[in-house]
PQR file of N, CA, C, O and H, with PARSE charges and radii, in Angstrom:
ATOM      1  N   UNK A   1     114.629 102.038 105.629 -0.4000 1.5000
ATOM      2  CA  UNK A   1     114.459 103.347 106.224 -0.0000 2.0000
ATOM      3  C   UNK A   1     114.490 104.393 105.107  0.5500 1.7000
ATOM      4  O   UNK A   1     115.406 104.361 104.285 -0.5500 1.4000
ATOM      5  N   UNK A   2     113.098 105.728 105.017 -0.4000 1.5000
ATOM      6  CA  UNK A   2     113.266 105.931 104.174 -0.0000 2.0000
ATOM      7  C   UNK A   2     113.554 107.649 104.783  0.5500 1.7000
ATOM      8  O   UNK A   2     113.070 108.586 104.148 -0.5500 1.4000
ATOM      9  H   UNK A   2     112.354 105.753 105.684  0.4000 1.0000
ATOM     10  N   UNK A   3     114.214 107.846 105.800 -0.4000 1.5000
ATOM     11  CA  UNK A   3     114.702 108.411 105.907 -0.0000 2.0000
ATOM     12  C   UNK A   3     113.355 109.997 106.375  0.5500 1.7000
ATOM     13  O   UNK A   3     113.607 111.191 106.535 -0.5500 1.4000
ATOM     14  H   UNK A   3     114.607 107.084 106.315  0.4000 1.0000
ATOM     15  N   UNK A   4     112.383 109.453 106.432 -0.4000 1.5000
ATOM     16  CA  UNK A   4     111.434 110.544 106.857 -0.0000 2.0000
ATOM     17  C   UNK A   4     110.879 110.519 107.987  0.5500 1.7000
ATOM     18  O   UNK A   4     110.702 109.405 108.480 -0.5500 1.4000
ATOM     19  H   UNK A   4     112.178 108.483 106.302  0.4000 1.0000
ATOM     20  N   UNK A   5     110.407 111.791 108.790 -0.4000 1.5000
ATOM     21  CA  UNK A   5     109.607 111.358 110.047 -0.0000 2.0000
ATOM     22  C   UNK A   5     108.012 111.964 109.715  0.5500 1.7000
ATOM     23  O   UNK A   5     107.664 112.892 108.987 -0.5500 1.4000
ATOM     24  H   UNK A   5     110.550 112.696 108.389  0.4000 1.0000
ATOM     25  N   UNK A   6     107.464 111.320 110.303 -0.4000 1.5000
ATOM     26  CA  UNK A   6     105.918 111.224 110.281 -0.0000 2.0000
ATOM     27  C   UNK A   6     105.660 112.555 111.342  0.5500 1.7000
ATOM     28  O   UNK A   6     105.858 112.562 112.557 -0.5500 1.4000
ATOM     29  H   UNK A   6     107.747 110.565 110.895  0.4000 1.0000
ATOM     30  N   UNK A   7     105.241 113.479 110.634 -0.4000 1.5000
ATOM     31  CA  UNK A   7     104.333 114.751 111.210 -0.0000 2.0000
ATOM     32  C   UNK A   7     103.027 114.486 111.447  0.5500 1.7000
ATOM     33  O   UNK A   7     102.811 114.604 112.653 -0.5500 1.4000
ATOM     34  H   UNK A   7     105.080 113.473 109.647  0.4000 1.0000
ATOM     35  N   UNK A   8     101.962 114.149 110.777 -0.4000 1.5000
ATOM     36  CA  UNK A   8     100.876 113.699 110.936 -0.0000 2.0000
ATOM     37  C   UNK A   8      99.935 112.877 109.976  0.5500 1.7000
ATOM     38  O   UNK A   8     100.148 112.943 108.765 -0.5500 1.4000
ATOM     39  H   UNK A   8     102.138 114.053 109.798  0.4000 1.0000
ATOM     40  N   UNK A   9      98.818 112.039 110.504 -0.4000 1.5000
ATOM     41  CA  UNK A   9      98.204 111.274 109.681 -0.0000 2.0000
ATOM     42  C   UNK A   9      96.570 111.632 109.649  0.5500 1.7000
ATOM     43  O   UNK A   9      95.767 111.879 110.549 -0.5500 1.4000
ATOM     44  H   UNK A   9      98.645 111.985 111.488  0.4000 1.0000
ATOM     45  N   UNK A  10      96.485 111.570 108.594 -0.4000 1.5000
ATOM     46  CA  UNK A  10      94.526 111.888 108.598 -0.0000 2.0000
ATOM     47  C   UNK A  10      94.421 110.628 108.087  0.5500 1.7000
ATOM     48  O   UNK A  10      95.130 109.973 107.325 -0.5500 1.4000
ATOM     49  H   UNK A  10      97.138 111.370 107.863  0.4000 1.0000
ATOM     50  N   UNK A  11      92.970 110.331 108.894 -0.4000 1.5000
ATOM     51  CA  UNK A  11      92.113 108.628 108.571 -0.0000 2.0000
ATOM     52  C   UNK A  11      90.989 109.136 108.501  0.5500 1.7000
ATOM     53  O   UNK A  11      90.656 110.113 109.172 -0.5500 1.4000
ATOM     54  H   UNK A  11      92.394 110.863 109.513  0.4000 1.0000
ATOM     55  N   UNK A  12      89.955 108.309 107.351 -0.4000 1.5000
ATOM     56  CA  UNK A  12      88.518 108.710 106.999 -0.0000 2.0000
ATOM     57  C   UNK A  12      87.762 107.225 107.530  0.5500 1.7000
ATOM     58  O   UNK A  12      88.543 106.276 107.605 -0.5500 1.4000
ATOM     59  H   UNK A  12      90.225 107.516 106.805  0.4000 1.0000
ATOM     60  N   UNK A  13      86.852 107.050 107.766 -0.4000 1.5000
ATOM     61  CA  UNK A  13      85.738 105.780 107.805 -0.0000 2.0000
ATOM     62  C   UNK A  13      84.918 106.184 106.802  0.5500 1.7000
ATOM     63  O   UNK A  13      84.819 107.404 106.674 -0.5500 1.4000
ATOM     64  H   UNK A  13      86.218 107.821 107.705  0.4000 1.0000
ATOM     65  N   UNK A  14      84.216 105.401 105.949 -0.4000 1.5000
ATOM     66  CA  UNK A  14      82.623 105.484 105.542 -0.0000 2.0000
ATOM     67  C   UNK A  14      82.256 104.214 105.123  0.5500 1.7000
ATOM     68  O   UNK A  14      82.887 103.292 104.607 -0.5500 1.4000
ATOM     69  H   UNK A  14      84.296 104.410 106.053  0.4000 1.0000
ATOM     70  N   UNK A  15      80.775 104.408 105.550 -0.4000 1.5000
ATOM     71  CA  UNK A  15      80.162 103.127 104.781 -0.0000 2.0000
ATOM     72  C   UNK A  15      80.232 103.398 103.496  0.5500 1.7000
ATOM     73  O   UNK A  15      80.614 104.456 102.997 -0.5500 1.4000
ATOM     74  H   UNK A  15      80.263 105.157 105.969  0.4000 1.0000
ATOM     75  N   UNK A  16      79.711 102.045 102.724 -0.4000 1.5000
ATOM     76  CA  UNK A  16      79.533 101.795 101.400 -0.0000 2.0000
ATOM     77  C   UNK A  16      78.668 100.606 101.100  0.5500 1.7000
ATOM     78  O   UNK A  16      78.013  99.969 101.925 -0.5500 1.4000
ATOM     79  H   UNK A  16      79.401 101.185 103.129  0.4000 1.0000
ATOM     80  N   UNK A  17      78.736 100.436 100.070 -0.4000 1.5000
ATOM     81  CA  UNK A  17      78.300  98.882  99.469 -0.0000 2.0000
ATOM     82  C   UNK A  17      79.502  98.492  98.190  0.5500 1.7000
ATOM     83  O   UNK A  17      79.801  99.249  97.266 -0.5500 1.4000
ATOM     84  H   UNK A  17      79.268 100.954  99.400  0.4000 1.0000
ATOM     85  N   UNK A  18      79.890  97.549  98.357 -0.4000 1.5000
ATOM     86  CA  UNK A  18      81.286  96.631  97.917 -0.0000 2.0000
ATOM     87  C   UNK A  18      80.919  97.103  96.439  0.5500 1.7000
ATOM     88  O   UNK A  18      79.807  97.617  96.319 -0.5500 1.4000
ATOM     89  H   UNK A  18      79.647  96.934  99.107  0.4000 1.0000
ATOM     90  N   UNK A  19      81.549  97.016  95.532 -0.4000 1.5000
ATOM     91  CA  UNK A  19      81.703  96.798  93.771 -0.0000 2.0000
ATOM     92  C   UNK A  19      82.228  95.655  93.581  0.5500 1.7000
ATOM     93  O   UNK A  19      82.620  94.891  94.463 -0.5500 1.4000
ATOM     94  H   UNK A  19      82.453  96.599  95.629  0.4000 1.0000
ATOM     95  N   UNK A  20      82.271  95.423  92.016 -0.4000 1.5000
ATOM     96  CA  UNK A  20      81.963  93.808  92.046 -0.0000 2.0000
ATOM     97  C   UNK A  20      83.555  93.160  92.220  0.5500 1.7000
ATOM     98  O   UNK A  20      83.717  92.028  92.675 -0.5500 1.4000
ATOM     99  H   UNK A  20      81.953  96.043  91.300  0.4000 1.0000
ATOM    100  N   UNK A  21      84.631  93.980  91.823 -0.4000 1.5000
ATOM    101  CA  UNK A  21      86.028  93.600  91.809 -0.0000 2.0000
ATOM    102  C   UNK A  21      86.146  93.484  93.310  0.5500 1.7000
ATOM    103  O   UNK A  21      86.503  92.339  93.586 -0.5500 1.4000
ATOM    104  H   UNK A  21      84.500  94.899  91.453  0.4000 1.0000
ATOM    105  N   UNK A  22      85.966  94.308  94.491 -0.4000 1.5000
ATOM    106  CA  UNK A  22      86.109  94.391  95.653 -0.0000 2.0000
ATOM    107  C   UNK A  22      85.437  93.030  96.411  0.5500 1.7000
ATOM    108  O   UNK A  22      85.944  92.360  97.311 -0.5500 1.4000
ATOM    109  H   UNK A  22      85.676  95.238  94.267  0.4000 1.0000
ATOM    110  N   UNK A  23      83.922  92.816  95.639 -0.4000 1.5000
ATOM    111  CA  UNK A  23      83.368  91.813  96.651 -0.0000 2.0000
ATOM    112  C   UNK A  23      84.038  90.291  96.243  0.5500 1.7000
ATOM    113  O   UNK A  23      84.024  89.294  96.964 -0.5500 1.4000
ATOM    114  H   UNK A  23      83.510  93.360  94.907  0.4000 1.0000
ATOM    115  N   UNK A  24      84.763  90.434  94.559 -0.4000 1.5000
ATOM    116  CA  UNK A  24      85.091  88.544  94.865 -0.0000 2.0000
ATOM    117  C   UNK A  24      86.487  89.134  95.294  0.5500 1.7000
ATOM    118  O   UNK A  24      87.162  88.105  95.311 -0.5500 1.4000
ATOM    119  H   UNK A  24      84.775  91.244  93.973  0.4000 1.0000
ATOM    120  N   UNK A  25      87.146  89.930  95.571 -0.4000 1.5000
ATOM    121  CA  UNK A  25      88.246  89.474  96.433 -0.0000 2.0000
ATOM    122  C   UNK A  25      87.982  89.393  97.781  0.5500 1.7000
ATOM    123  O   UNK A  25      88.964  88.963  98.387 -0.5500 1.4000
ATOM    124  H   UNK A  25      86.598  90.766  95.557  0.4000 1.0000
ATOM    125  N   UNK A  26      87.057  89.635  98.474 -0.4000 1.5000
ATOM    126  CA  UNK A  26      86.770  90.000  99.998 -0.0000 2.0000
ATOM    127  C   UNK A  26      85.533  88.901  99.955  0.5500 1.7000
ATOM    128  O   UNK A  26      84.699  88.986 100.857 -0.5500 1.4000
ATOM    129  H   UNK A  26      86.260  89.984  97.981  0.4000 1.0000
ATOM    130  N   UNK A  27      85.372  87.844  98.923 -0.4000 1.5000
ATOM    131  CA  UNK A  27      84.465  86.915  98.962 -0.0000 2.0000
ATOM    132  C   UNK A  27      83.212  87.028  99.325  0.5500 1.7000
ATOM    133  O   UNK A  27      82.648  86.011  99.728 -0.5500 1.4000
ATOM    134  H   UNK A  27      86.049  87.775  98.191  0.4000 1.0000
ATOM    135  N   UNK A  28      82.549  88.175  99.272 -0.4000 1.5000
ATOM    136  CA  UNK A  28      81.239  88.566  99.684 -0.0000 2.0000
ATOM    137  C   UNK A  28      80.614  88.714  97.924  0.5500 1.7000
ATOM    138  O   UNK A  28      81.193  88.696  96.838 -0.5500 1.4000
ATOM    139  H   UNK A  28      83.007  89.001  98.944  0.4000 1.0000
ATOM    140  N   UNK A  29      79.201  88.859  98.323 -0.4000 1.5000
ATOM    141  CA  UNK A  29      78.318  89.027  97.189 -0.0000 2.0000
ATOM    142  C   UNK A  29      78.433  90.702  96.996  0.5500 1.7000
ATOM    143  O   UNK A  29      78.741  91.490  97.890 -0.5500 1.4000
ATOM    144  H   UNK A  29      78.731  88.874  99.205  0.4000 1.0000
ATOM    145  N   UNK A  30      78.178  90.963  95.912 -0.4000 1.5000
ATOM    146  CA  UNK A  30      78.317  92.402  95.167 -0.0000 2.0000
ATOM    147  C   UNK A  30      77.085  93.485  95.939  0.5500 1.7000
ATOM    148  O   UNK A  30      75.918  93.167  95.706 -0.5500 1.4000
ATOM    149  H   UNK A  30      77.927  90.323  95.186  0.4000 1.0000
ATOM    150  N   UNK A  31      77.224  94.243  96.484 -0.4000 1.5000
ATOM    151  CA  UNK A  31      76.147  94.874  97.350 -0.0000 2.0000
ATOM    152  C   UNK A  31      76.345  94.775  98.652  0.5500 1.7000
ATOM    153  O   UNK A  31      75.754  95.518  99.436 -0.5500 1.4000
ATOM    154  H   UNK A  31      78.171  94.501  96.673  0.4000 1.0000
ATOM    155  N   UNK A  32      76.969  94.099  98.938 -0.4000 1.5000
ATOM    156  CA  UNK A  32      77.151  93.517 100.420 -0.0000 2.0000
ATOM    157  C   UNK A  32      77.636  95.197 100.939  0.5500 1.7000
ATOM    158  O   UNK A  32      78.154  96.136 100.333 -0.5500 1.4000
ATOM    159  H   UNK A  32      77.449  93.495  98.301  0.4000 1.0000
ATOM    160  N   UNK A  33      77.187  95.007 102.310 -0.4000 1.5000
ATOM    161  CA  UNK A  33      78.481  96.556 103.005 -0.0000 2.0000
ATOM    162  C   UNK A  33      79.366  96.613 103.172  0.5500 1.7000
ATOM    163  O   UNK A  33      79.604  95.431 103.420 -0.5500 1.4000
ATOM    164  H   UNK A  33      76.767  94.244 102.802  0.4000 1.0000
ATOM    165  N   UNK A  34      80.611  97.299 103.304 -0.4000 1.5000
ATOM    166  CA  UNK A  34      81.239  97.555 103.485 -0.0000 2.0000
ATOM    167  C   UNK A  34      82.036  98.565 104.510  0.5500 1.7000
ATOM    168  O   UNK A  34      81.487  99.498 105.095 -0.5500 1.4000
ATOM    169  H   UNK A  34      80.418  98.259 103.103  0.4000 1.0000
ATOM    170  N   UNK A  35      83.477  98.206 104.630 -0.4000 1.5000
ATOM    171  CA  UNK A  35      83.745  99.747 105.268 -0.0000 2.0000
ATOM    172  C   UNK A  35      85.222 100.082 104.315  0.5500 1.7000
ATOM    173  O   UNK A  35      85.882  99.355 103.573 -0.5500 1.4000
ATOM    174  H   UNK A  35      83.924  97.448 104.155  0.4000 1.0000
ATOM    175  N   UNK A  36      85.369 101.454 104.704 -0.4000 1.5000
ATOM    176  CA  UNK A  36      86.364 102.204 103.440 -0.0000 2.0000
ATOM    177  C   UNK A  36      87.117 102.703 104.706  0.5500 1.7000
ATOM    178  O   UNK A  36      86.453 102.913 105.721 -0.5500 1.4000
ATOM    179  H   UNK A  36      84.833 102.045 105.307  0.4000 1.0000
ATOM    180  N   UNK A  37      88.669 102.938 104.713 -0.4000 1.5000
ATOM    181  CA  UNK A  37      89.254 102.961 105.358 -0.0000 2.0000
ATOM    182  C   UNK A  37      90.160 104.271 104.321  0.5500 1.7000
ATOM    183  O   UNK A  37      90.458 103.766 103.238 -0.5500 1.4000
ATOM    184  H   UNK A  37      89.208 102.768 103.889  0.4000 1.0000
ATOM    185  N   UNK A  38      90.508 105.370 104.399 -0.4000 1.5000
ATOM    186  CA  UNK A  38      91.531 106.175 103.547 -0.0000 2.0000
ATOM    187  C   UNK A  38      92.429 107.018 104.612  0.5500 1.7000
ATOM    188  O   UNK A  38      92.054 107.720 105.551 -0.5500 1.4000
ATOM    189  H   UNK A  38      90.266 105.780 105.278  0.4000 1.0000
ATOM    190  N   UNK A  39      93.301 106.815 104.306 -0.4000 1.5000
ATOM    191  CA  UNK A  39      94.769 107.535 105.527 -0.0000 2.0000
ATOM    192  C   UNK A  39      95.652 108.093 104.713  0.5500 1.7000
ATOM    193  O   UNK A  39      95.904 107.422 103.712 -0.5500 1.4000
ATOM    194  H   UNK A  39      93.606 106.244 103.543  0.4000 1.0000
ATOM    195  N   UNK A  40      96.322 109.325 104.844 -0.4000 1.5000
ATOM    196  CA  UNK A  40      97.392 110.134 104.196 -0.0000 2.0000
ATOM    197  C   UNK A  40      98.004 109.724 105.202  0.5500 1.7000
ATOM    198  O   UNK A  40      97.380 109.181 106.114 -0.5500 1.4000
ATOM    199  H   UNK A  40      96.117 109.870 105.657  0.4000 1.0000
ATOM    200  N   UNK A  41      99.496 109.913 105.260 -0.4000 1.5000
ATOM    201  CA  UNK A  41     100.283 109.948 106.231 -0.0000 2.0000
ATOM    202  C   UNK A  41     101.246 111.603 105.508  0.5500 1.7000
ATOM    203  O   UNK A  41     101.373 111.867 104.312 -0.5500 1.4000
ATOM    204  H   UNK A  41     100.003 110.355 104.520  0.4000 1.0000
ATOM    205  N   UNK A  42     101.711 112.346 106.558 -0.4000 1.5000
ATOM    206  CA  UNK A  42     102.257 113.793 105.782 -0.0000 2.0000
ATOM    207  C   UNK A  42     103.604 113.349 106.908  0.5500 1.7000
ATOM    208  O   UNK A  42     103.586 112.733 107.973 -0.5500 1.4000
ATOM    209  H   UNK A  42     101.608 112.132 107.530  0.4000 1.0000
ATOM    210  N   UNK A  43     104.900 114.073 105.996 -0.4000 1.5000
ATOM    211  CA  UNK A  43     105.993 114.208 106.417 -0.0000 2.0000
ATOM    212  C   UNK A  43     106.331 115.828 107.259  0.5500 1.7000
ATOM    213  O   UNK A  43     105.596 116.816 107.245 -0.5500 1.4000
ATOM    214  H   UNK A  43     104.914 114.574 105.131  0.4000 1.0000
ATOM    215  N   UNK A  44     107.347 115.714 107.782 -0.4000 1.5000
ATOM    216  CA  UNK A  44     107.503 116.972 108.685 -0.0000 2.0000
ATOM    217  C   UNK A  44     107.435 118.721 107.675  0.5500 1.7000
ATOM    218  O   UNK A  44     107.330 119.878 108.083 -0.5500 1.4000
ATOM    219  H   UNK A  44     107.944 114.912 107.794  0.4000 1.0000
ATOM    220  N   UNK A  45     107.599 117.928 105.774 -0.4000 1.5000
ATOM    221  CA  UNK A  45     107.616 119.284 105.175 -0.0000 2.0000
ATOM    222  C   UNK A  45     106.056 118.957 104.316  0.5500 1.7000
ATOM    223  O   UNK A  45     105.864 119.030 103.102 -0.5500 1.4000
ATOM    224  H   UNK A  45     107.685 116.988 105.443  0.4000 1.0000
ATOM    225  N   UNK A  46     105.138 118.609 105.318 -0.4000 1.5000
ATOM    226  CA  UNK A  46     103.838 118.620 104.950 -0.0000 2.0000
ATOM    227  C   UNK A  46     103.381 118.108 103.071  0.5500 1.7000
ATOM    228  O   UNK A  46     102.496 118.550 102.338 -0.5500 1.4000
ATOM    229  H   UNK A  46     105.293 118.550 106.304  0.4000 1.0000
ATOM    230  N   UNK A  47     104.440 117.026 102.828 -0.4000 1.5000
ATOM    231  CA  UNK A  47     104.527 116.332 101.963 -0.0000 2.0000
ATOM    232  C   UNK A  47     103.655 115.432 102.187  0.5500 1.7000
ATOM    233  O   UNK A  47     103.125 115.430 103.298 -0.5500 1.4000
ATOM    234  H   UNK A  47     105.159 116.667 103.423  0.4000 1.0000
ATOM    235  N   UNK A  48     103.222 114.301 101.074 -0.4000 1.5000
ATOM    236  CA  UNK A  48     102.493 113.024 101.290 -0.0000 2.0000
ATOM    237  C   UNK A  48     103.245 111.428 101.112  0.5500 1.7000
ATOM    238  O   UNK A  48     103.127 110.658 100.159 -0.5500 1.4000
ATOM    239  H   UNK A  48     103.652 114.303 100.172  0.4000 1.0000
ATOM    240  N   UNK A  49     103.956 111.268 102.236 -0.4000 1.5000
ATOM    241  CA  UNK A  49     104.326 109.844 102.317 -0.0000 2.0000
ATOM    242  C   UNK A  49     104.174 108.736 102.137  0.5500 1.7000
ATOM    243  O   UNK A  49     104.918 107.827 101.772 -0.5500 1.4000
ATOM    244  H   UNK A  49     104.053 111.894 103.010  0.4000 1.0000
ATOM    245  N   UNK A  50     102.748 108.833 102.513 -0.4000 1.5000
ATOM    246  CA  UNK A  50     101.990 107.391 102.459 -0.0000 2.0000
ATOM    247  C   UNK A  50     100.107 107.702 102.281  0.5500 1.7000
ATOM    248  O   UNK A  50      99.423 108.344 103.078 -0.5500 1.4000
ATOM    249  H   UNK A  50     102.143 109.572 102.810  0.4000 1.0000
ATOM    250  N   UNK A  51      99.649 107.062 101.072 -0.4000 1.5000
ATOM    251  CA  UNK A  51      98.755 107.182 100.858 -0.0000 2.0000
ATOM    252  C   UNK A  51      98.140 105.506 100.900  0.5500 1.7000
ATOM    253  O   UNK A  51      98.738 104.702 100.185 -0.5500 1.4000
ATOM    254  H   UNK A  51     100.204 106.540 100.424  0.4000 1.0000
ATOM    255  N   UNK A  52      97.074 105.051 101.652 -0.4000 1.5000
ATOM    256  CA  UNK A  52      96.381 103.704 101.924 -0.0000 2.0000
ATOM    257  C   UNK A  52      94.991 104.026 101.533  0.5500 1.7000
ATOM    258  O   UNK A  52      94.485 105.005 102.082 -0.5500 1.4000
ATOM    259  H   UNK A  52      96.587 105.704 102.233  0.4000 1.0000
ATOM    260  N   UNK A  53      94.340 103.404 100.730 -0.4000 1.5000
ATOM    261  CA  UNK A  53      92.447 102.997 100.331 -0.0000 2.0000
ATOM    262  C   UNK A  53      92.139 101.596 101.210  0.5500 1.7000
ATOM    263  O   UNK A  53      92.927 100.650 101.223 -0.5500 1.4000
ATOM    264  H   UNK A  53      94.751 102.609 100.284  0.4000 1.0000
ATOM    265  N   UNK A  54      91.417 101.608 101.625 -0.4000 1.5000
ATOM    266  CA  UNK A  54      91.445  99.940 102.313 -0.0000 2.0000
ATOM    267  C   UNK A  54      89.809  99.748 102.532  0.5500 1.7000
ATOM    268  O   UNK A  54      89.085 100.568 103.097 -0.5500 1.4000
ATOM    269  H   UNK A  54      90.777 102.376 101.614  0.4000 1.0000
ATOM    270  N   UNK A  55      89.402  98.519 101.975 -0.4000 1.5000
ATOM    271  CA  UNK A  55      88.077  98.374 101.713 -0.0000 2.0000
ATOM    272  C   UNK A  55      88.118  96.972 102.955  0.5500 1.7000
ATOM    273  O   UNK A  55      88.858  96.003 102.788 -0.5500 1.4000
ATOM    274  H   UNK A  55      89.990  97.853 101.516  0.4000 1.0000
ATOM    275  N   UNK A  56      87.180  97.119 104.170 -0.4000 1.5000
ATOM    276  CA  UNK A  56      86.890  96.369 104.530 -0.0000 2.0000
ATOM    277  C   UNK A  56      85.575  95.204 104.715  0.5500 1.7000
ATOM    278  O   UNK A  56      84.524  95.838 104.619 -0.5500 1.4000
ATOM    279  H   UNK A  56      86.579  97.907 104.305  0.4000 1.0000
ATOM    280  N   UNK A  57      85.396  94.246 104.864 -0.4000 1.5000
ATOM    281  CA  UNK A  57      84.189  93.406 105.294 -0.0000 2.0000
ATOM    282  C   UNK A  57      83.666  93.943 106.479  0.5500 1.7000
ATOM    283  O   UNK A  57      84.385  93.932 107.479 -0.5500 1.4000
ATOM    284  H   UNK A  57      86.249  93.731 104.942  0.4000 1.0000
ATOM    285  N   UNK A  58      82.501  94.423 106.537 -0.4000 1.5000
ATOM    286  CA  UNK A  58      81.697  95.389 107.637 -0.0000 2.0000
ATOM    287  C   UNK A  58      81.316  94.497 108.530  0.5500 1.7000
ATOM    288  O   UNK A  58      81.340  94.806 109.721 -0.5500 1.4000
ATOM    289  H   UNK A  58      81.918  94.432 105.725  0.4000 1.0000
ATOM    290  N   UNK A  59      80.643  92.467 107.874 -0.4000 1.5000
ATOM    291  CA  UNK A  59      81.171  91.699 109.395 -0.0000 2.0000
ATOM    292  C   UNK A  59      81.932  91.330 109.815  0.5500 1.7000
ATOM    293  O   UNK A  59      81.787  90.549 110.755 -0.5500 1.4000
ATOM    294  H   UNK A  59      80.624  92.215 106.906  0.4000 1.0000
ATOM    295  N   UNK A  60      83.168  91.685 109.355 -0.4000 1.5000
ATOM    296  CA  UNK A  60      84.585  91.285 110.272 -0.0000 2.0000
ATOM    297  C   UNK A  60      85.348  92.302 110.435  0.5500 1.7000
ATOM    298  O   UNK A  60      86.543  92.249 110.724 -0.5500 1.4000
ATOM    299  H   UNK A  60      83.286  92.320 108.591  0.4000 1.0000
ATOM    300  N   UNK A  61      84.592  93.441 110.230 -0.4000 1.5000
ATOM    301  CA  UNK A  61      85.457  94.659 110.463 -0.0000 2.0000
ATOM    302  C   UNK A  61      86.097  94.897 112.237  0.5500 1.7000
ATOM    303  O   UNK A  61      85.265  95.010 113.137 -0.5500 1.4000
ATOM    304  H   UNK A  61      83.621  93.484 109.995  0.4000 1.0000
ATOM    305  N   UNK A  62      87.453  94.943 112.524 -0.4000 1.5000
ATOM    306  CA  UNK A  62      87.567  95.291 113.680 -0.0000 2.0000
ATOM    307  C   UNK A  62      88.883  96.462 113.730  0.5500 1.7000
ATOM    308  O   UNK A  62      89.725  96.479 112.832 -0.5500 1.4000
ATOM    309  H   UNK A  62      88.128  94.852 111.792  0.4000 1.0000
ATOM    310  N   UNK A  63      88.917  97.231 114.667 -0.4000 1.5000
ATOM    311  CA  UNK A  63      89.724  98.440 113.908 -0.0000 2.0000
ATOM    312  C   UNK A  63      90.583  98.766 115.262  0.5500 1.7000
ATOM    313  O   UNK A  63      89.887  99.206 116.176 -0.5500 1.4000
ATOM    314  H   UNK A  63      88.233  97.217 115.396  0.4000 1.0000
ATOM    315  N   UNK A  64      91.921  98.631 115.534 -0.4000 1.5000
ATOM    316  CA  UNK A  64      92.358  99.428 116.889 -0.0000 2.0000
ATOM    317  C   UNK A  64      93.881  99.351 116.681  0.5500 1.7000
ATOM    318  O   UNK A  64      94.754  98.606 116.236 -0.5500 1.4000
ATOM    319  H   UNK A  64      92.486  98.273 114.791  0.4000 1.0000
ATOM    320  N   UNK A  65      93.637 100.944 117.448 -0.4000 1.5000
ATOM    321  CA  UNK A  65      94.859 101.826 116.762 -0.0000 2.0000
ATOM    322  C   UNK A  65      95.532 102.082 118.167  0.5500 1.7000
ATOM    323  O   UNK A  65      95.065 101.815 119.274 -0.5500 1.4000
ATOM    324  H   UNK A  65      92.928 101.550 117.809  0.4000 1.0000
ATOM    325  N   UNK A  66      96.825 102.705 117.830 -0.4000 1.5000
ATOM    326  CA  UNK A  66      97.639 103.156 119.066 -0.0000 2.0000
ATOM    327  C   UNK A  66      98.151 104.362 118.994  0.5500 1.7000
ATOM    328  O   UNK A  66      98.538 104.392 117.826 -0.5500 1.4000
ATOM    329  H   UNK A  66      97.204 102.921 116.930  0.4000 1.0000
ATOM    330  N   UNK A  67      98.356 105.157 119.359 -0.4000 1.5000
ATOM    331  CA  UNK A  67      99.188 106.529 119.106 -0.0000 2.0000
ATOM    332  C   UNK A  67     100.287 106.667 120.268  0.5500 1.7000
ATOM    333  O   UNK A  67     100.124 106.891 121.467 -0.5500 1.4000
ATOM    334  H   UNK A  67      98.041 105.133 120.308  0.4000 1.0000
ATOM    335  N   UNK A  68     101.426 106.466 119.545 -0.4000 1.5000
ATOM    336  CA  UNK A  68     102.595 106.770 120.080 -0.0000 2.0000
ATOM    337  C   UNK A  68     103.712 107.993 120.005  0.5500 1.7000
ATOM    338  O   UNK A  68     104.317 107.922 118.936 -0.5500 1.4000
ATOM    339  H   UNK A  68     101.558 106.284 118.571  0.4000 1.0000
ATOM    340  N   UNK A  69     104.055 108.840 120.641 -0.4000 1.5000
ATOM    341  CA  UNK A  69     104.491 109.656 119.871 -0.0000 2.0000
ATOM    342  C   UNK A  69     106.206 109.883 120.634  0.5500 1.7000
ATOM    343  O   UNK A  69     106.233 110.374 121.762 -0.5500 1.4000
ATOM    344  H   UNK A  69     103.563 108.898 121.510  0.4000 1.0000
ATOM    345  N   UNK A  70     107.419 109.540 120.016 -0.4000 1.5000
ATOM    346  CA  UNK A  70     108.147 109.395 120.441 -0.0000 2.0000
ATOM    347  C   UNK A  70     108.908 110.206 121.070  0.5500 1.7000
ATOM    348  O   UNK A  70     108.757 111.398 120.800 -0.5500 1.4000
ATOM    349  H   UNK A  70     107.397 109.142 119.099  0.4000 1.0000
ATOM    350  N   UNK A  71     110.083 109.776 122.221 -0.4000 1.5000
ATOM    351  CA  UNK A  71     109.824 110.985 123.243 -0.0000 2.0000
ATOM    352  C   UNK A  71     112.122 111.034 122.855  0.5500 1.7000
ATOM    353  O   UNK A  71     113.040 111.221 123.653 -0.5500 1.4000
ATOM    354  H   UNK A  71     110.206 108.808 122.440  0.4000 1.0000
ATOM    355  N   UNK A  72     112.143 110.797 121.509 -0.4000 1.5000
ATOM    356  CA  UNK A  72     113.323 110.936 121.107 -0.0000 2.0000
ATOM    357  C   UNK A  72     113.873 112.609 120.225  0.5500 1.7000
ATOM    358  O   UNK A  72     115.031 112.747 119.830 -0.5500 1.4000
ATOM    359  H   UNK A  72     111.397 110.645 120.861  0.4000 1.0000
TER
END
């Protein structure tokens, strides 16, 4: 626990086409598509908590989210 609460999160999508470090870890050929995934997460003093890049495989991409917002 790191002792912070989550005020809000921004998430981006975009296509792309993979680079070559990205495609042999995600085992695709270099060019292949992609999807790009980027999320800040901001703390209640509009700080940056959590920063994620996330490069996905565009045919196995599947994406689902929940929003909960606690009633504590």
């Amino acid at each position: 626990n790191f002792n912070q609460i989550v005020r809000l999160a921004d998430e981006e999508f975009y296509a792309s086409i993979v680079q070559k470090e990205d495609s042999e870890l995600l085992n695709i050929p270099e060019g292949s598509p992609v999807l790009h995934l980027v999320r800040s997460t901001y703390n209640l003093e509009n700080e940056v908590i959590e920063f994620t890049l996330s490069v996905a495989r565009a045919d196995k991409f599947h994406y689902k989210i929940r929003h909960l917002r606690s009633t504590n």
